[in-house]
C-alpha angles and dihedrals in degrees: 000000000000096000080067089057099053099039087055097045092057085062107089120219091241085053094049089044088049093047086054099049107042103073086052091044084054105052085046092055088045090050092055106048091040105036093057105272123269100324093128089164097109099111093108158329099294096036102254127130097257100228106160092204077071113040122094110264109246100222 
């Protein structure tokens, strides 16, 4: 047991954080570069955000 211990005291929190990030960090940066950049404007025809509590009533 206490080689667990000391294995898993030489691992730094920052190092631990960072482990845990990347991955995330990684499919962000593919998605990115793949899914058409940071153009988020695809709600609808005349580039609004398509709420109905705030589109006119038809009637």
């Amino acid at each position: 047991m206490s080689e667990l211990y000391s294995a898993s005291s030489s691992v730094s929190p920052i190092t631990a954080i960072l482990w845990c990030l990347y991955p995330i960090a990684v499919l962000v940066i593919i998605e990115l570069l793949l899914g058409g950049g940071f153009d988020d404007d695809n709600d609808d025809q005349d580039g609004g955000m398509l709420i109905p509590a705030y589109s006119r009533s038809s009637v």
